[in-house]
C-alpha positions as CSV (number, residue, x, y, z in Angstrom):
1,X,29.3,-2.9,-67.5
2,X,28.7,-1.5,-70.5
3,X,28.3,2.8,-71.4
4,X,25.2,3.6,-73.3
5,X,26.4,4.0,-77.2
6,X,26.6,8.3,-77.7
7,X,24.7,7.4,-81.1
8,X,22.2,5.3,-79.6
9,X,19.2,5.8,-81.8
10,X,15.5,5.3,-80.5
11,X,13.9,6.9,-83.1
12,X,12.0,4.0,-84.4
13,X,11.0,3.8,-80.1
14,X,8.7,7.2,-81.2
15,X,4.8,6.7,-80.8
16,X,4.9,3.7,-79.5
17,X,2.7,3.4,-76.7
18,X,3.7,1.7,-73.4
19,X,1.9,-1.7,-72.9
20,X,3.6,-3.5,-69.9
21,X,5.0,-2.4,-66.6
22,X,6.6,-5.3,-65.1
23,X,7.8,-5.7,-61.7
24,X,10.3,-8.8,-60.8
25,X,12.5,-9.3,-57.7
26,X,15.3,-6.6,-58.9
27,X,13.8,-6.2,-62.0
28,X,11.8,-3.4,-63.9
29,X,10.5,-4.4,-67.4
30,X,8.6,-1.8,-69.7
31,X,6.9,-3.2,-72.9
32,X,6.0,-1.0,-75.8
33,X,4.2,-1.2,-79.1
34,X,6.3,-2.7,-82.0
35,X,7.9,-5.2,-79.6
36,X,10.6,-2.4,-77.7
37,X,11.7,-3.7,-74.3
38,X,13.2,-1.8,-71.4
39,X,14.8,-4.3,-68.6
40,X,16.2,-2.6,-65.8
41,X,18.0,-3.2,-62.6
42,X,19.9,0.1,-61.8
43,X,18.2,3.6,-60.8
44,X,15.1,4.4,-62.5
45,X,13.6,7.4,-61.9
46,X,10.4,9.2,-63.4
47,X,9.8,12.6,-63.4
48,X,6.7,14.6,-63.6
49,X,4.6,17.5,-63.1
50,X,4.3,16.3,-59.3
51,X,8.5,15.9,-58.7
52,X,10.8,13.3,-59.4
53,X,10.3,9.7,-57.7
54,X,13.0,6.9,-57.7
55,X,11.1,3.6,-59.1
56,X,13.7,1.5,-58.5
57,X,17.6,1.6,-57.1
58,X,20.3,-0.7,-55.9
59,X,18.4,-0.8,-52.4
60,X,15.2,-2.2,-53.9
61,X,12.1,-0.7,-55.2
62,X,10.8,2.7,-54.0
63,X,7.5,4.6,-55.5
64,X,5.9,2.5,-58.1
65,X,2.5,3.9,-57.6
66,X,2.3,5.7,-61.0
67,X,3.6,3.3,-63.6
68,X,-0.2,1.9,-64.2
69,X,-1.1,5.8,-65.2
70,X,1.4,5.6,-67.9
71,X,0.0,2.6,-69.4
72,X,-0.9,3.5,-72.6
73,X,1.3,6.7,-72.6
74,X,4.1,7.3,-76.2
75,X,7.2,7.7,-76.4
76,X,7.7,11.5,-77.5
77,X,11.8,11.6,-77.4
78,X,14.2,10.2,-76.1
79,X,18.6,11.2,-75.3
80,X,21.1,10.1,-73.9
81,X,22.2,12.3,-70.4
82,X,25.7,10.8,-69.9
83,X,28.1,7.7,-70.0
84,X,25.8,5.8,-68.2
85,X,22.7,7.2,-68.4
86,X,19.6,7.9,-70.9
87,X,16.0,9.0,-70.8
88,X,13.1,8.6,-72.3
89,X,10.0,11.1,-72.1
90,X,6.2,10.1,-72.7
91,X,3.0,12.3,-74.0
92,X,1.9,12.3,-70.6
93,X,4.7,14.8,-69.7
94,X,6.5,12.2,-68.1
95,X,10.1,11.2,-68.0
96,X,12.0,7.8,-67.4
97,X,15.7,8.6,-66.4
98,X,17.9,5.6,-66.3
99,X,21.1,5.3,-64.4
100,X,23.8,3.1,-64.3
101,X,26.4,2.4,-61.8
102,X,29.9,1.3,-62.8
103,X,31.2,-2.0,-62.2
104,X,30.5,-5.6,-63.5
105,X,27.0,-5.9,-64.4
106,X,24.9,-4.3,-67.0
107,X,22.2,-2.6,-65.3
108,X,19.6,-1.8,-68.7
109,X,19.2,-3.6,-71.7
């Protein structure tokens, strides 16, 4: 699997408003403005004024309740928490933390 790059760079990620929240089999998909894409199959977690939820993990989904209330919602920054690991956070004082697992796959693109 692949390490998020230290210098990723999102900036051009900023503003754009969140128009898709997919949901496949093992899949998450988020679709913003200017044609950015988030597909995910590791831990996905979002963090908010109410507590942190896992969306999605290696087990299968888990709270996904929310994701429609972000619809809409910008990205306002964006860093990258560790080897495997990055976050984005939305105007709506939200948070997407994605986490990678090591081994063979890649679990975001």
């Amino acid at each position: 699997m692949y390490a998020v790059p230290p210098n990723l760079d999102l900036s051009s990620w900023l503003g754009c408003g969140l128009e898709y929240v997919g949901l496949g089999m093992h899949t998450l998909n988020l679709s913003f403005e200017g044609g950015h894409n988030i597909s995910c199959e590791g831990l996905t977690q979002l963090e908010g004024p109410a507590g942190t939820v896992t969306v999605l993990s290696r087990q299968g989904w888990g709270d996904v309740s929310s994701l429609a209330t972000l619809l809409g919602a910008s990205v306002a920054s964006w860093r990258v928490e560790g080897t495997y690991e990055f976050s984005l956070s939305l105007s709506s004082g939200h948070n997407f933390r994605f986490t990678s697992v090591e081994g063979p796959y890649e679990y975001f693109v």
